[in-house]
N, C-alpha and C positions, 0 to 999 in steps of 0.2 A: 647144639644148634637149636633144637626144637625150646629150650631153656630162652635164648635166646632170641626167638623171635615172639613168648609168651610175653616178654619184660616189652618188645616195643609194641605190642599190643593194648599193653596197660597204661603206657607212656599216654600221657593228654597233648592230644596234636594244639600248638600252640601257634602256628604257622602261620603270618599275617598277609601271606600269597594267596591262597588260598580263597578264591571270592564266595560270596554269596549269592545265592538265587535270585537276588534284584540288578545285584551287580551283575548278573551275567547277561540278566534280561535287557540291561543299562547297553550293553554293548550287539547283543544278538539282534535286538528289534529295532526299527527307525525310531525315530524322534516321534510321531505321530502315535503307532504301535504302542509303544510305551508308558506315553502320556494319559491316553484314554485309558489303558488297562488301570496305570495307577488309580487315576482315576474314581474307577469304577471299582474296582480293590477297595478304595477307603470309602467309599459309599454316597461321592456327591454326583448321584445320577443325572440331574439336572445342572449341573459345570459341563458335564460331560454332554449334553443333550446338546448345548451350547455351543459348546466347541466346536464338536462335528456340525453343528450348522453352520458354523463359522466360515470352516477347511471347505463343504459344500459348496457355500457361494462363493467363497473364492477361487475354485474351480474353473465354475460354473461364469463368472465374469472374467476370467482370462481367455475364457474360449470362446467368448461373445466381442471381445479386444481385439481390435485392428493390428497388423503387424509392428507397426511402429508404437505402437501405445506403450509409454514409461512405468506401465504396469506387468510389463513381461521382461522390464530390464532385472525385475528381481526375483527370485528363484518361487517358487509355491510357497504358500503359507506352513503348508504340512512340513517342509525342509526348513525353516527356520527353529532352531530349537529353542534360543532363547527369548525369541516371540512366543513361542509355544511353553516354556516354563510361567513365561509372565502369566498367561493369561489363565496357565491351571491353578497357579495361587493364588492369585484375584477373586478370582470366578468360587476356586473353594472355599474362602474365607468370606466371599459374598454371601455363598451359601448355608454355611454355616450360622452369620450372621442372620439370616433370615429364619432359621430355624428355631434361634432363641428371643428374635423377635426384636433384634436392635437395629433396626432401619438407618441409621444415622449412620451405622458403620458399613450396611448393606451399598448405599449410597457413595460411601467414604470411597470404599474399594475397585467399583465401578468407574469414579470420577478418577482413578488412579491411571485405569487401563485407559481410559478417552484420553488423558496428557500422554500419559507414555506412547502411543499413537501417532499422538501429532507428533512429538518431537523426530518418529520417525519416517512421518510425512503418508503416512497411511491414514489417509483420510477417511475411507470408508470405515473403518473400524473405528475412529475415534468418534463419528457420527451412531455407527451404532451403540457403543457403549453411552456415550451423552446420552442419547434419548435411552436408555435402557436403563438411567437413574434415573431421566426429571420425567420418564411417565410411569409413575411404578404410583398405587395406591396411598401405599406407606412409604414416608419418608421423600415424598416428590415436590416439597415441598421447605426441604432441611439445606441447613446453609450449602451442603455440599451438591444438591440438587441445584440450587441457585447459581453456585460456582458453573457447571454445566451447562445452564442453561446458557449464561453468560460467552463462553464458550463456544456454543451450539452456534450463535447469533453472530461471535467474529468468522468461525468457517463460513456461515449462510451467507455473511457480505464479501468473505473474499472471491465466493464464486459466484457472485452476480444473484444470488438469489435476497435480494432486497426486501421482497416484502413478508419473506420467512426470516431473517435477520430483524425484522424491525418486529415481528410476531414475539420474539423470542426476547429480544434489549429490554423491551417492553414490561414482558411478563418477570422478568429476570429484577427491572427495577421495582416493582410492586413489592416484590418477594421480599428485596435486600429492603426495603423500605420497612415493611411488618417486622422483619426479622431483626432490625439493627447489626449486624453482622459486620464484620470486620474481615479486610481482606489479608493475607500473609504478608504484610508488610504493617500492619495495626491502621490503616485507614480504611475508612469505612465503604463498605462496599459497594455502595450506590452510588458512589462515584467511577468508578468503574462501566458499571450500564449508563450514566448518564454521558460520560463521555464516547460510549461506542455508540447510544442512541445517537448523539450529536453528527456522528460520522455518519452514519444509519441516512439520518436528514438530509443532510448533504448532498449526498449524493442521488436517494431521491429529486431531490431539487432540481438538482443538472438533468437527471433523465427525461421531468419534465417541462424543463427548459427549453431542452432539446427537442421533444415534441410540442411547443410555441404554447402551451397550457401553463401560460406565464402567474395567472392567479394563485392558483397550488402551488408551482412551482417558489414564489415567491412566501406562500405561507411555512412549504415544509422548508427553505434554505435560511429561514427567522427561526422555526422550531428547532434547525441542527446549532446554529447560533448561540442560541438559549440553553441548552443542553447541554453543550462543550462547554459554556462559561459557568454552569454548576458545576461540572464534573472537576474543579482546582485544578488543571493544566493549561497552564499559559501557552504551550505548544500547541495546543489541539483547539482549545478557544479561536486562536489567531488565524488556523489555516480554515472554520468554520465561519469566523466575521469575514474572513478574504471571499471564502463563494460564495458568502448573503452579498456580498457587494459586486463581484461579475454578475452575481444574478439582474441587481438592478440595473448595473448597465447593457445591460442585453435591451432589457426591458426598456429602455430610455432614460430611465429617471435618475439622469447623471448627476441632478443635486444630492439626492441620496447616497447614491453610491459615493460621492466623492464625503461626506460626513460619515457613512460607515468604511472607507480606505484609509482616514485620518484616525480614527480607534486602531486600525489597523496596524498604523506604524508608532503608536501608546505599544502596542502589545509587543511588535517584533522588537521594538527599540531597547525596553526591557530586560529582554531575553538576548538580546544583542544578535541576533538573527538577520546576518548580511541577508543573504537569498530572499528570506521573506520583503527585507524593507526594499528590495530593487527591483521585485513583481509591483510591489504597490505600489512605487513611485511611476514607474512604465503604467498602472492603470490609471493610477488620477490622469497623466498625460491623455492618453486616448480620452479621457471623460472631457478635459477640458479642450481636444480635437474636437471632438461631437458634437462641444457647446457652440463652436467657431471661434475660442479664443487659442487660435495655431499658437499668438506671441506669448503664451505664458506655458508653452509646451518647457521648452527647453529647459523652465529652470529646475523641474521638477526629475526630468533626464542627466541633466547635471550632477544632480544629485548621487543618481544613480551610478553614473562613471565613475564618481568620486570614492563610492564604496567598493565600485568592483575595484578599480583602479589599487584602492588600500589594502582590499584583500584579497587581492592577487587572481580574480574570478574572471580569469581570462576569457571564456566563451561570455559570460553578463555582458564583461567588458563589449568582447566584440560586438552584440548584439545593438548593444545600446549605443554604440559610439556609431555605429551604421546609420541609428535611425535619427540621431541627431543631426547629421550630417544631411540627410533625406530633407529632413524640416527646415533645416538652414540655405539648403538651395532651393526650397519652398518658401523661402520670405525673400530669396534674391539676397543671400549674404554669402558670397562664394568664399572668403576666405575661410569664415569660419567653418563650411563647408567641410570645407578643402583638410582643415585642420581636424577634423572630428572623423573623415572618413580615413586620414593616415592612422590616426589612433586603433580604427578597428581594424585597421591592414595589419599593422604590427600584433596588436591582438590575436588575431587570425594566424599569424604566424607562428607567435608563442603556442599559441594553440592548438597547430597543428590541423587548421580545418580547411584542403583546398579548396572546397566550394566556396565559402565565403570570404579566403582571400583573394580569388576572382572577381567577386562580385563587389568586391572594396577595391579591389584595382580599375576596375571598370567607373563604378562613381567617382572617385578620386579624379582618374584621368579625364574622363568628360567637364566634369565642372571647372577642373583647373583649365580647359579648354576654352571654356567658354570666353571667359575676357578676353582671350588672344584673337580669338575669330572673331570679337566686337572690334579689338583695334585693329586686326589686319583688312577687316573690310572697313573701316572709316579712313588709312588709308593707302588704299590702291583706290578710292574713286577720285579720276581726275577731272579737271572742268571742262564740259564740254561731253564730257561722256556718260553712256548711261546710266542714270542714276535707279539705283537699288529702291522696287516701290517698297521693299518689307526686309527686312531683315533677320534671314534665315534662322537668327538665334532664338528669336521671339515667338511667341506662340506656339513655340513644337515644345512637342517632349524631350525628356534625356534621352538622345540617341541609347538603345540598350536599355532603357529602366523604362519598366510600365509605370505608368501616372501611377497605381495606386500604392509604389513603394515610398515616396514622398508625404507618408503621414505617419504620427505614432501608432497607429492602428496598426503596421506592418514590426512595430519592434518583435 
């Protein structure tokens, strides 16, 4: 016996059950617990300093969050483990990186955690890592700093922060411009910023449109213009030349506007871009409303039916075939009228919109009304009896339709 249990003493425990002191820690400690001890085990104090200010604020801004806020539909920071693996890797290879003094890769790493972020829509963290590249001493300045920046300036415009976006497009073009840099796809990277400055502009533009400071407003919706048609996208050039041209017709100046809506449909026609060329056609129409030449509305609407019509763009359709109808019992052509408002009924139908197959039943039935009430009152008047001094048809409105739906301005 004693023989016996000397031999399995000597025996080499070979057992691959048997876990390790990490592994054990792997399953004894949370996700949080663990991370940071590692951490702090392999000696990147500052990943780790990081971190936990990371899990802090996150805390610290959920418990400042409204009940409803999309930010407590997902569990804490600390409880996501492979959020929290991401960012111990990053963060120690950042570290690391900065130790031996390669900024470019310090940068690299950082610019990894800001996408991985956004893809999962964690905004505040992709904002903190972007700026936690492009304002670092060293290397703030390297294409991958650049990359962020770039970056930095599409979140700033999606959440309305405009003139921190256009801070950022800005310094981002400068950057790609010194650097020559090339984006992951082997085009150059300044087109990139010049096309977000372009949107940047734009939208500038409208905001101060909108507050009637037409001056400016008309300088920065030329400067997003100009910017999109450097940046090589015919898609982004074309919806940039479309708001330089609302812009000017806000402003009055419908000759302009209708020579930059004709670049307009150069660019959509192109790119074969129904949507784009059936806005433009519906704007030239309003410009040549504005001018008072109502008769040369329709052909340009026509146009427009003709493409929803072909491609199948049922609501265009119905929009447009409304307003043509509107214009046509505004020159006194009922039939065509009459023809153009069935079109958007059926439209409306296809489309499933009962508002506005009401309101195509309604103009239909009135207009085709109308002739009838001119012949049934010329006649019932007989001789001798009193004669009608006006005739009710005339000078009123479409019973049901306000005067101002009777122009392209209401397509």
């Amino acid at each position: 016996m004693k023989q016996s249990v000397k031999s399995f003493r000597s025996e080499q425990v070979a057992d691959s059950s048997i876990l390790s002191r990490k592994e054990i820690a792997l399953f004894r400690n949370n996700a949080k617990q663990y991370i940071c001890v590692e951490m702090l085990q392999d000696g990147y104090h500052r990943a780790f300093s990081e971190l936990f200010y990371l899990l802090r604020s996150d805390l610290d801004q959920r418990a400042k969050a409204h009940s409803r806020s999309p930010r407590l539909l997902e569990p804490p920071l600390e409880e996501q483990r492979e959020k929290l693996d991401t960012i111990r890797l990053h963060l120690s290879r950042a570290e690391k990186a900065e130790r031996e003094g390669l900024w470019t890769a310090v940068c690299e790493d950082r610019l990894h955690l800001g996408l991985y972020f956004a893809r999962h829509k964690d905004f505040w963290l992709s904002l903190h890592f972007y700026h936690s590249c492009i304002d670092r001493e060293y290397g703030g300045k390297s294409k991958y700093a650049t990359i962020a920046r770039l970056h930095l300036a599409v979140l700033y415009r999606q959440q309305g922060n405009l003139e921190e976006a256009r801070n950022h497009a800005e310094m981002g073009l400068r950057q790609a411009e010194e650097g020559g840099w090339l984006d992951p796809d082997g085009r150059p990277l300044r087109l990139w910023a010049c096309r977000e400055l372009g949107e940047i502009y734009s939208l500038l533009g409208e905001s101060f449109l909108a507050a009637r400071d037409y001056d400016v407003a008309r300088r920065l919706l030329q400067q997003g213009s100009e910017m999109a048609s450097e940046g090589d996208d015919k898609s982004v050039q074309g919806e940039a030349v479309f708001r330089q041209g609302l812009g000017l017709q806000v402003t009055g100046d419908h000759q302009a506007a209708k020579e930059i809506f004709s670049t307009c449909i150069e660019i959509f026609s192109s790119l074969q871009d129904v949507e784009g060329l059936v806005k433009t056609y519906k704007a030239i129409a309003k410009c040549l409303e504005s001018e008072g030449k109502i008769e040369e509305c329709p052909e340009q609407l026509e146009k427009a039916a003709e493409l929803c019509l072909s491609s199948g763009l049922q609501r265009r359709q119905m929009e447009v075939c409304l307003c043509l109808g509107s214009i046509y019992t505004n020159m006194n052509e009922p039939e065509k009228a009459c023809t153009y408002f069935l079109y958007g009924y059926k439209a409306a139908c296809n489309a499933g919109d009962v508002t506005q197959l009401q309101k195509a039943q309604v103009k239909l039935g009135c207009t085709a009304a109308h002739p009838l009430i001119r012949k049934y009152t010329s006649d019932i008047q007989l001789p001798g009896s009193c004669e009608m001094t006006e005739d009710p048809t005339e000078e009123q409105e479409t019973p049901g339709l306000p005067a101002d739906e009777h122009s392209a301005a209401s397509c």
